[in-house]
N, CA, C and O atoms as CSV, one atom per row, in Angstrom:
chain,resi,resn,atom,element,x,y,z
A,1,UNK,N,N,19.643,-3.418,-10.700
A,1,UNK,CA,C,19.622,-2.079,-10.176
A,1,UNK,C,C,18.717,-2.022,-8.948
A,1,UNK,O,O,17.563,-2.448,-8.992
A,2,UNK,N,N,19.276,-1.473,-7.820
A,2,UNK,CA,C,18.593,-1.326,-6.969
A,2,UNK,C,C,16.868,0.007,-6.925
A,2,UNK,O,O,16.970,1.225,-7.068
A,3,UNK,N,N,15.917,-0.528,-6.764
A,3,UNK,CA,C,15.285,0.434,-6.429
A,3,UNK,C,C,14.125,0.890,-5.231
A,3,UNK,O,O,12.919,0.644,-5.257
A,4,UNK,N,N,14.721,1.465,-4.419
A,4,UNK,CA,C,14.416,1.242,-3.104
A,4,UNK,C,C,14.203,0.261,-2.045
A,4,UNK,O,O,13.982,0.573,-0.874
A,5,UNK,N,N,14.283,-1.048,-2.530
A,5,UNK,CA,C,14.029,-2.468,-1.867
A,5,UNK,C,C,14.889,-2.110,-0.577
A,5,UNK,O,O,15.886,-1.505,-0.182
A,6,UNK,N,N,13.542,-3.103,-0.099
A,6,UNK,CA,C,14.358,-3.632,1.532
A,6,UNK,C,C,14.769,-4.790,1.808
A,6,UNK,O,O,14.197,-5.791,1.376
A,7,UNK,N,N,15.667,-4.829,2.455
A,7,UNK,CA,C,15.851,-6.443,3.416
A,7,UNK,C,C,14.528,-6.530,4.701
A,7,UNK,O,O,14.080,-5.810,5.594
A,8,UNK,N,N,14.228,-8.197,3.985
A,8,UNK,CA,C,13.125,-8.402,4.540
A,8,UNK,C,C,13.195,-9.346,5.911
A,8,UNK,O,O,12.413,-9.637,6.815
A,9,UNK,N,N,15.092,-9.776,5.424
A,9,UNK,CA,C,15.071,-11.531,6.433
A,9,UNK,C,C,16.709,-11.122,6.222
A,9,UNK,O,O,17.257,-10.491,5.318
A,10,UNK,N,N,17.180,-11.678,7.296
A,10,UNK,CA,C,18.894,-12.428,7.466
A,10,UNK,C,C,18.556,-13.786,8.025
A,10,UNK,O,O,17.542,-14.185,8.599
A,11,UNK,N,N,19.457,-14.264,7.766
A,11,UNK,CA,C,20.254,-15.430,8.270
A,11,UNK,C,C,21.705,-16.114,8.262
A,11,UNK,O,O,22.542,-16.429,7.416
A,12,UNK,N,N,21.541,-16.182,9.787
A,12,UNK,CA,C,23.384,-16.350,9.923
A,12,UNK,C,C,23.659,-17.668,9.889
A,12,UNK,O,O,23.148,-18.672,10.384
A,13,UNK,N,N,24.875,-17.367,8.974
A,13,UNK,CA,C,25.082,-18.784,8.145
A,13,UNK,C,C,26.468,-19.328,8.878
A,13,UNK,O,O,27.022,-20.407,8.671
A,14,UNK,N,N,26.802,-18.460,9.634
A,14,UNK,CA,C,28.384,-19.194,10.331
A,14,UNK,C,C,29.373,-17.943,9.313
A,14,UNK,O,O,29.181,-17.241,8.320
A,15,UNK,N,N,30.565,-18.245,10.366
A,15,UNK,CA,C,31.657,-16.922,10.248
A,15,UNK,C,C,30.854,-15.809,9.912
A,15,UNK,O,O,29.838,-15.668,10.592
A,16,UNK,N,N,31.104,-14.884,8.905
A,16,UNK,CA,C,30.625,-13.586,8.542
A,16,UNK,C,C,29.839,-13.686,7.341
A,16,UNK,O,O,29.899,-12.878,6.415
A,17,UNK,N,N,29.142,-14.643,7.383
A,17,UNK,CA,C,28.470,-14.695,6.303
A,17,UNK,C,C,26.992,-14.302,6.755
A,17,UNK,O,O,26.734,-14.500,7.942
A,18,UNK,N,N,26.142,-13.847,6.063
A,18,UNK,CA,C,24.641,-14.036,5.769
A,18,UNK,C,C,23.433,-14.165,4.809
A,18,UNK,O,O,23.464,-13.422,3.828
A,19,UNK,N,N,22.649,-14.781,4.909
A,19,UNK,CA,C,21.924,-14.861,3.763
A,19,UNK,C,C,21.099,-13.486,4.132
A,19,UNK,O,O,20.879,-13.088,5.276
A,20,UNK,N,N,20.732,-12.912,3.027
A,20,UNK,CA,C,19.996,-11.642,3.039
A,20,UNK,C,C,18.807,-11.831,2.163
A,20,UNK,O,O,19.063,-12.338,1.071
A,21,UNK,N,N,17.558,-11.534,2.402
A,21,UNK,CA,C,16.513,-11.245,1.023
A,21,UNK,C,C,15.853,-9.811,1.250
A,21,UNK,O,O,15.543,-9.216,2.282
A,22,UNK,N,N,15.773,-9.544,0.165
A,22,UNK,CA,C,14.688,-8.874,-0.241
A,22,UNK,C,C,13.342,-8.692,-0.496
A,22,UNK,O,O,12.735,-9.743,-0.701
A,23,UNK,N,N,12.576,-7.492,-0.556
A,23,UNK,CA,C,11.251,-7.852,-0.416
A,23,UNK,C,C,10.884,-8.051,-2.289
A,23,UNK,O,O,9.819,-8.569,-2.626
A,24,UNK,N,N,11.662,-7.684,-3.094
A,24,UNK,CA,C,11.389,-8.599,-4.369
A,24,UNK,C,C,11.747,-9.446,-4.948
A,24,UNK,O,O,11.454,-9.729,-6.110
A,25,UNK,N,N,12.805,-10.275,-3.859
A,25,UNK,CA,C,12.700,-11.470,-3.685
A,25,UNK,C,C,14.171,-12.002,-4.070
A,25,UNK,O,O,14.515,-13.182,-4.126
A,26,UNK,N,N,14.900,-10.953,-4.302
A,26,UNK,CA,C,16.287,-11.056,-4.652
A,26,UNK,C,C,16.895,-11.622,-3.384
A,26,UNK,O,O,16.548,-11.035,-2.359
A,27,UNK,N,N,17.612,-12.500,-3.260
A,27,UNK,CA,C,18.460,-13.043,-2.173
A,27,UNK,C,C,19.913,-13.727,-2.337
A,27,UNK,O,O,20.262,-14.338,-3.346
A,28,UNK,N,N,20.501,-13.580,-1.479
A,28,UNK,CA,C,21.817,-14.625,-1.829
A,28,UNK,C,C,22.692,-14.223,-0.569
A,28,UNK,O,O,22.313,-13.310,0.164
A,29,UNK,N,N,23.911,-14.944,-0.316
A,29,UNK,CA,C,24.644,-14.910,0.572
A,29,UNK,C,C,25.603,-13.871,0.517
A,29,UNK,O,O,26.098,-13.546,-0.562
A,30,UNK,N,N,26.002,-13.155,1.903
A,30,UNK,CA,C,26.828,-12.119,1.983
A,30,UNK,C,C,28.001,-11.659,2.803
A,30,UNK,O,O,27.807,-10.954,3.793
A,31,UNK,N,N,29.308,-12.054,2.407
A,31,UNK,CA,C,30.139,-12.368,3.232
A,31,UNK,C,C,31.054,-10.899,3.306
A,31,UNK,O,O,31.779,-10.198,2.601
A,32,UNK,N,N,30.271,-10.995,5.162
A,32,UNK,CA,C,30.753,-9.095,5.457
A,32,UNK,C,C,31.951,-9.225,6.261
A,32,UNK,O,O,31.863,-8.557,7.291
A,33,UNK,N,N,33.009,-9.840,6.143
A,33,UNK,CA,C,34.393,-10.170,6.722
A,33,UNK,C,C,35.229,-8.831,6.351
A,33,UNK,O,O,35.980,-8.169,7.067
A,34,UNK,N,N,34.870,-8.660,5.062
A,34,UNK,CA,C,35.438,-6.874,4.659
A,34,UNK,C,C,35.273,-5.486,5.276
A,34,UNK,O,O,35.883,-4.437,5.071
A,35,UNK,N,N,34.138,-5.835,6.192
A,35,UNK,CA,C,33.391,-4.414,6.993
A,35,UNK,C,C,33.852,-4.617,7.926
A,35,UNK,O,O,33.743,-3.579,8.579
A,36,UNK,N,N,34.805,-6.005,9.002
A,36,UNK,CA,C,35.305,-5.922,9.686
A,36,UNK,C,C,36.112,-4.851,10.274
A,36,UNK,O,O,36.052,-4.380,11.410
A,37,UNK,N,N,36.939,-4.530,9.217
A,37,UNK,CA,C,38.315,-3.676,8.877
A,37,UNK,C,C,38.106,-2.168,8.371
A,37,UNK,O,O,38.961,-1.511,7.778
A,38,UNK,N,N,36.882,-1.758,8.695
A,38,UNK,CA,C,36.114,-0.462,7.855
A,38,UNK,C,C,35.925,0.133,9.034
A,38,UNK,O,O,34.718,0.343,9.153
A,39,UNK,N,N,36.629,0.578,10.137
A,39,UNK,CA,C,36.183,1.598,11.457
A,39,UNK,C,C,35.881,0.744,12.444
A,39,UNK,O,O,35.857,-0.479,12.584
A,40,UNK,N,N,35.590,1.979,13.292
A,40,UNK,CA,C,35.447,1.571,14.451
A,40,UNK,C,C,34.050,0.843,14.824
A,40,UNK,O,O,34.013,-0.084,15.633
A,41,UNK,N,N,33.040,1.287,14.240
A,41,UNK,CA,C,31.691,0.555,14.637
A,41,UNK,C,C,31.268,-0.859,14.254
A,41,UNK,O,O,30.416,-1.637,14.684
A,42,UNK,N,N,32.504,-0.916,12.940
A,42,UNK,CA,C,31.910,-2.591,12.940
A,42,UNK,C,C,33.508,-3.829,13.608
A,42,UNK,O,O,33.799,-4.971,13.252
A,43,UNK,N,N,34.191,-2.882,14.664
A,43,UNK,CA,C,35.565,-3.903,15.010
A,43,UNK,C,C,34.739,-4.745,16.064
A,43,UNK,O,O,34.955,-5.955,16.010
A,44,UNK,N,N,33.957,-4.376,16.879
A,44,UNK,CA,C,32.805,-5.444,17.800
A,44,UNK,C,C,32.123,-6.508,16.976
A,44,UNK,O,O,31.607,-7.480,17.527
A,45,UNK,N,N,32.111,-6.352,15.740
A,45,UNK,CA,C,31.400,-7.433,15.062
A,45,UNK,C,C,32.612,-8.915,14.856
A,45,UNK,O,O,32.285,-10.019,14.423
A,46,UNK,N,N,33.906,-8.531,15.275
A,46,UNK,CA,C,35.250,-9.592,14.729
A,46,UNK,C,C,34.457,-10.492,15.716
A,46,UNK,O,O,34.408,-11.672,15.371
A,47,UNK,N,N,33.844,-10.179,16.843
A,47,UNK,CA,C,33.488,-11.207,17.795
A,47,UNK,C,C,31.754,-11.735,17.166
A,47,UNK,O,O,30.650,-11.223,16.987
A,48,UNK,N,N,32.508,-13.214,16.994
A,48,UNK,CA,C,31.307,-14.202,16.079
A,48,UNK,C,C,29.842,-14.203,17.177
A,48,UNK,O,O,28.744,-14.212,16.620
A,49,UNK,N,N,29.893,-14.194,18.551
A,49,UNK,CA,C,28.712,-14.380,18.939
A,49,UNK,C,C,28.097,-13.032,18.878
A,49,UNK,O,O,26.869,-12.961,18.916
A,50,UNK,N,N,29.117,-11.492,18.748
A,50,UNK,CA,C,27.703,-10.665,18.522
A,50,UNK,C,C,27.238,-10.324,16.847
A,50,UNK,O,O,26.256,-9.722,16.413
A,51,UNK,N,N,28.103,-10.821,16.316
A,51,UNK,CA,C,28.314,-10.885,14.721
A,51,UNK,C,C,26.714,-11.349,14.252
A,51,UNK,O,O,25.903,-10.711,13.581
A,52,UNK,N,N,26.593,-12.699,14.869
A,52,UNK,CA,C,25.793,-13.693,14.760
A,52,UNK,C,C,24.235,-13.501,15.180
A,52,UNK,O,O,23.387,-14.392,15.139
A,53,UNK,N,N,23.932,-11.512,15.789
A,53,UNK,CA,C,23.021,-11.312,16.224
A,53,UNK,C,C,22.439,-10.128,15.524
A,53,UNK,O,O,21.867,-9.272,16.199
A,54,UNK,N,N,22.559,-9.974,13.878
A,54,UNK,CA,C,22.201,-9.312,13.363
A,54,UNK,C,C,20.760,-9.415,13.073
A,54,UNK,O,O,20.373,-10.575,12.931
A,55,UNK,N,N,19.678,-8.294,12.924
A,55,UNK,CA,C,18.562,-8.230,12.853
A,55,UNK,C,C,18.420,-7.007,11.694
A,55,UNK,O,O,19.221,-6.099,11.470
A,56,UNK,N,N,16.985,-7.322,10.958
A,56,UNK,CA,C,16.535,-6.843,10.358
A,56,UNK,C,C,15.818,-5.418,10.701
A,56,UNK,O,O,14.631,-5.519,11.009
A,57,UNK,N,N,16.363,-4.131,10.692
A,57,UNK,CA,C,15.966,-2.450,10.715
A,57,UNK,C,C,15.873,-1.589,10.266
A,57,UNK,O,O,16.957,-1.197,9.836
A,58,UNK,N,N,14.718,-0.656,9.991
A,58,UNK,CA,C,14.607,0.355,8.848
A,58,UNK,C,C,14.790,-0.654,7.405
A,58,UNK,O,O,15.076,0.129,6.500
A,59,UNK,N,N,14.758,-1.437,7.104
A,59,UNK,CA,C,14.957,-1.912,5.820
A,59,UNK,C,C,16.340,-2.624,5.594
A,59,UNK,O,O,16.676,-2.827,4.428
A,60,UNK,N,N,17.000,-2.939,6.412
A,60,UNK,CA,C,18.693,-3.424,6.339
A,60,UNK,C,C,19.355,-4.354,7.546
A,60,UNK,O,O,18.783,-4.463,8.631
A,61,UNK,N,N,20.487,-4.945,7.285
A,61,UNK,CA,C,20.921,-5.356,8.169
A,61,UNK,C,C,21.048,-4.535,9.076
A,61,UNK,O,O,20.905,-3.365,8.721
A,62,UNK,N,N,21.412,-4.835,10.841
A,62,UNK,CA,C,21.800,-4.352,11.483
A,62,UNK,C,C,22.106,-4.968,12.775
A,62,UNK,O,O,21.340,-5.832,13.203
A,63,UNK,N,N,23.482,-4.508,13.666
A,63,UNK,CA,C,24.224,-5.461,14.584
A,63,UNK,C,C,23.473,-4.430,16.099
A,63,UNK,O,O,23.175,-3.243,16.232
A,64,UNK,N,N,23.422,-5.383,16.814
A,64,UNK,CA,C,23.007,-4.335,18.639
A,64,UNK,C,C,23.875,-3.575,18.978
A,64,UNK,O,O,23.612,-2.777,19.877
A,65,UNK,N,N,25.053,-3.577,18.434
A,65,UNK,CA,C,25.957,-2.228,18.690
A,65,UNK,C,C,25.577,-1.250,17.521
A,65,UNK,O,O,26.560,-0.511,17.459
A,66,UNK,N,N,24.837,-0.915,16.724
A,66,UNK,CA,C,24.622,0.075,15.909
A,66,UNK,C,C,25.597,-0.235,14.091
A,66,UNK,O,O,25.598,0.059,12.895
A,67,UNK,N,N,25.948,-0.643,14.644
A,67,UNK,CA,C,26.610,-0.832,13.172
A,67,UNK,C,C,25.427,-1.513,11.956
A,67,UNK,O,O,24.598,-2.357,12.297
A,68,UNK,N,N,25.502,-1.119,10.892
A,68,UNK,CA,C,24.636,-1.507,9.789
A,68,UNK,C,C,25.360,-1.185,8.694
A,68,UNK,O,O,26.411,-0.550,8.772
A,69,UNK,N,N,24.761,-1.671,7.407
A,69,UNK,CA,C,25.208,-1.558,5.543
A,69,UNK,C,C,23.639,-1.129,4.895
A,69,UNK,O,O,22.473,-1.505,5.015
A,70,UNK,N,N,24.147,-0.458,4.405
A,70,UNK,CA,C,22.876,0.205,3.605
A,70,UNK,C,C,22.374,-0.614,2.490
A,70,UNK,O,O,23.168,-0.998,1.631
A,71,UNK,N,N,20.876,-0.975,2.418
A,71,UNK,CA,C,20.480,-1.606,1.790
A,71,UNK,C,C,20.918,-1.911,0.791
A,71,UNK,O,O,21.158,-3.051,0.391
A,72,UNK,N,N,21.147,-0.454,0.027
A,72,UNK,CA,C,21.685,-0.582,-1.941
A,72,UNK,C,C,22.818,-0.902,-1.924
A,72,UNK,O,O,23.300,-1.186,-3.021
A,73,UNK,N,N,23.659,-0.987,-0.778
A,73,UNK,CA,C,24.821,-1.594,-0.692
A,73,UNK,C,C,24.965,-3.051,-0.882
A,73,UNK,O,O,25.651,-3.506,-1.797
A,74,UNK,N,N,24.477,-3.623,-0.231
A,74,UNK,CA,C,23.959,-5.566,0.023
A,74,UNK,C,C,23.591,-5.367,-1.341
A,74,UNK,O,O,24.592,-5.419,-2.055
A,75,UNK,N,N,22.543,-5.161,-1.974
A,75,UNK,CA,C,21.771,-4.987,-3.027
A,75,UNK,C,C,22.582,-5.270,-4.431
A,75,UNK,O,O,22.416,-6.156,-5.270
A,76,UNK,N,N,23.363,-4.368,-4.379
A,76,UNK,CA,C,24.558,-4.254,-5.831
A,76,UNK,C,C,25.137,-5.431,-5.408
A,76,UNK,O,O,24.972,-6.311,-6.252
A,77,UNK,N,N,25.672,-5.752,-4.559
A,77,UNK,CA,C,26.750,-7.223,-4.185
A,77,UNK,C,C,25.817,-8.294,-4.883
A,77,UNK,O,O,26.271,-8.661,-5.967
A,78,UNK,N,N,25.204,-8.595,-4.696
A,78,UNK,CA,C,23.897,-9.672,-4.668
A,78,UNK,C,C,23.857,-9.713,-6.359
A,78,UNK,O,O,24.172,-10.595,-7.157
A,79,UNK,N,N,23.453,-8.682,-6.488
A,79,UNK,CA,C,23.524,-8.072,-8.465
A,79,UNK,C,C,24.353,-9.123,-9.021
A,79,UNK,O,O,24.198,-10.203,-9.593
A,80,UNK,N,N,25.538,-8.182,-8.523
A,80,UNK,CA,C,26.873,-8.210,-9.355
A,80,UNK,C,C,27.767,-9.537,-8.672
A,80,UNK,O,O,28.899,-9.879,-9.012
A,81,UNK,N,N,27.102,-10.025,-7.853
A,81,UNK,CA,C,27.682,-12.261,-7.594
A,81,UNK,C,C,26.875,-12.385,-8.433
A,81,UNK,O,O,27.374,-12.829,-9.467
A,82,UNK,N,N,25.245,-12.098,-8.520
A,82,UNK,CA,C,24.815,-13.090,-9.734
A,82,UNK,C,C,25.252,-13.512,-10.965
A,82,UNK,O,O,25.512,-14.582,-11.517
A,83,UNK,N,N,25.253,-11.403,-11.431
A,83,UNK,CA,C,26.007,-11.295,-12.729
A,83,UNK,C,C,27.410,-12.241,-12.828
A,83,UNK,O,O,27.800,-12.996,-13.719
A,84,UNK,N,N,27.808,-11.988,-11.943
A,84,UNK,CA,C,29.407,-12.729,-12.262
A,84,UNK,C,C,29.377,-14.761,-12.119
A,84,UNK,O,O,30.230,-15.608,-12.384
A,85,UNK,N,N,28.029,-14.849,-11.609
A,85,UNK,CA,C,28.042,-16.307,-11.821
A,85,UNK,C,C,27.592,-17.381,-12.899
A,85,UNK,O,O,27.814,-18.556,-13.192
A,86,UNK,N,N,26.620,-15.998,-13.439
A,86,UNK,CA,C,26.131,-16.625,-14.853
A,86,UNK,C,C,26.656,-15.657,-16.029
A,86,UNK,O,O,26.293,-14.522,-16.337
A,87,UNK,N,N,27.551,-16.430,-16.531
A,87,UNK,CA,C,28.185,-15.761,-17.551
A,87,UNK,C,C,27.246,-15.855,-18.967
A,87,UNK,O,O,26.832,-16.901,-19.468
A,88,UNK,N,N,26.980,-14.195,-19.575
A,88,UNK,CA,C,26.375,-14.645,-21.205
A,88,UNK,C,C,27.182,-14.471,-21.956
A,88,UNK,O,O,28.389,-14.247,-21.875
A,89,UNK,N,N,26.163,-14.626,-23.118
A,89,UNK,CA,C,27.089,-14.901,-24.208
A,89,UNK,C,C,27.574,-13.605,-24.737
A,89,UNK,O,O,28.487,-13.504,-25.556
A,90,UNK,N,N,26.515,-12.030,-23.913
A,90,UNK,CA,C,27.506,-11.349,-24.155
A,90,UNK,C,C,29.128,-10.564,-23.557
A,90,UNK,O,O,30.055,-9.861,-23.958
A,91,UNK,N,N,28.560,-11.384,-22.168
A,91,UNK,CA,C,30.232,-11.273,-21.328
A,91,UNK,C,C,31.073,-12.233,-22.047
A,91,UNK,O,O,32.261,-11.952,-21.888
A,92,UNK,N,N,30.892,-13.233,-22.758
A,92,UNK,CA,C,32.200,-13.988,-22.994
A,92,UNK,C,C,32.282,-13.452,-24.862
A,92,UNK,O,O,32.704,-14.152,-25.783
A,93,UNK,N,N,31.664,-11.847,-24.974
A,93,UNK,CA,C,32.394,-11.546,-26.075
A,93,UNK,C,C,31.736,-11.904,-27.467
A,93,UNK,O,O,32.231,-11.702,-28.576
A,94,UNK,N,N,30.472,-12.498,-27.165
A,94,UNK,CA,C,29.854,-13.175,-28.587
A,94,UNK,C,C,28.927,-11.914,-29.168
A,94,UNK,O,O,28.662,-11.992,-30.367
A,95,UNK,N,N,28.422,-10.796,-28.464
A,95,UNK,CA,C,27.505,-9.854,-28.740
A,95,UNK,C,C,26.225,-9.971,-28.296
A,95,UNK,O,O,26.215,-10.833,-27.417
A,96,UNK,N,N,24.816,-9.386,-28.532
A,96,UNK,CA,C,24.143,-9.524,-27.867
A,96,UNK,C,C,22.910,-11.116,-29.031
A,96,UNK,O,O,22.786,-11.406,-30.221
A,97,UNK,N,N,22.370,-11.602,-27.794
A,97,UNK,CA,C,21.692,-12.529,-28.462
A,97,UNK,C,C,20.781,-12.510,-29.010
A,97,UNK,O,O,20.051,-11.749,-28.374
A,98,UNK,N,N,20.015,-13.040,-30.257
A,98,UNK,CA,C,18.904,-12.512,-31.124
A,98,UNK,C,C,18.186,-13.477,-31.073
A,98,UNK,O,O,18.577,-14.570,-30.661
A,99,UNK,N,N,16.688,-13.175,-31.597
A,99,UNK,CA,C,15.561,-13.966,-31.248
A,99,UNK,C,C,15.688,-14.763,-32.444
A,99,UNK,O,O,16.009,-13.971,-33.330
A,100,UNK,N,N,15.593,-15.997,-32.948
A,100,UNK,CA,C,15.055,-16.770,-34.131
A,100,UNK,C,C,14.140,-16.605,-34.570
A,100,UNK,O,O,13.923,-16.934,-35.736
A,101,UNK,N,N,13.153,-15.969,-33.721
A,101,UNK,CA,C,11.775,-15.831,-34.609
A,101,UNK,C,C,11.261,-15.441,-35.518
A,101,UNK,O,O,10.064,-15.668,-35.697
């Protein structure tokens, strides 16, 4: 769950990807090829060299033509790749896990 965190760092990783962190330390890669196709402010970004010049503002990504994603936006993505990469035992249906102790 997001709660108020900022992006602290990008890094451009090639095509539309970026690594993003947070200031509690949450990070992971973020492939914004989808925001391409979302209006008019981010169709200047299809071009990789200004794509590639995103900087860190107010707390978030952001491109020199004005275009940006709101923190809690990046934020939930990041979540919910993790969630979906480590599967438990109660996503695959077993219930929740109990202590032996």
């Amino acid at each position: 769950m997001w709660d108020m965190n900022e992006v602290t760092k990008v890094e451009y990783r090639g095509e539309y990807v970026y690594r993003v962190l947070f200031d509690d330390g949450v990070e992971g890669e973020i492939d914004f090829s989808d925001y391409l196709s979302r209006g008019p402010i981010f169709e200047p970004l299809k071009d990789k060299a200004l794509f590639s010049q995103a900087r860190v503002e107010g707390g978030t990504i952001c491109w020199p033509n004005g275009a940006d994603v709101a923190p809690e936006t990046l934020y939930e993505k990041l979540h919910h790749a993790d969630q979906s990469l480590r599967p438990s035992a109660e996503k695959e249906g077993y219930g929740p896990i109990q202590s032996l102790d």
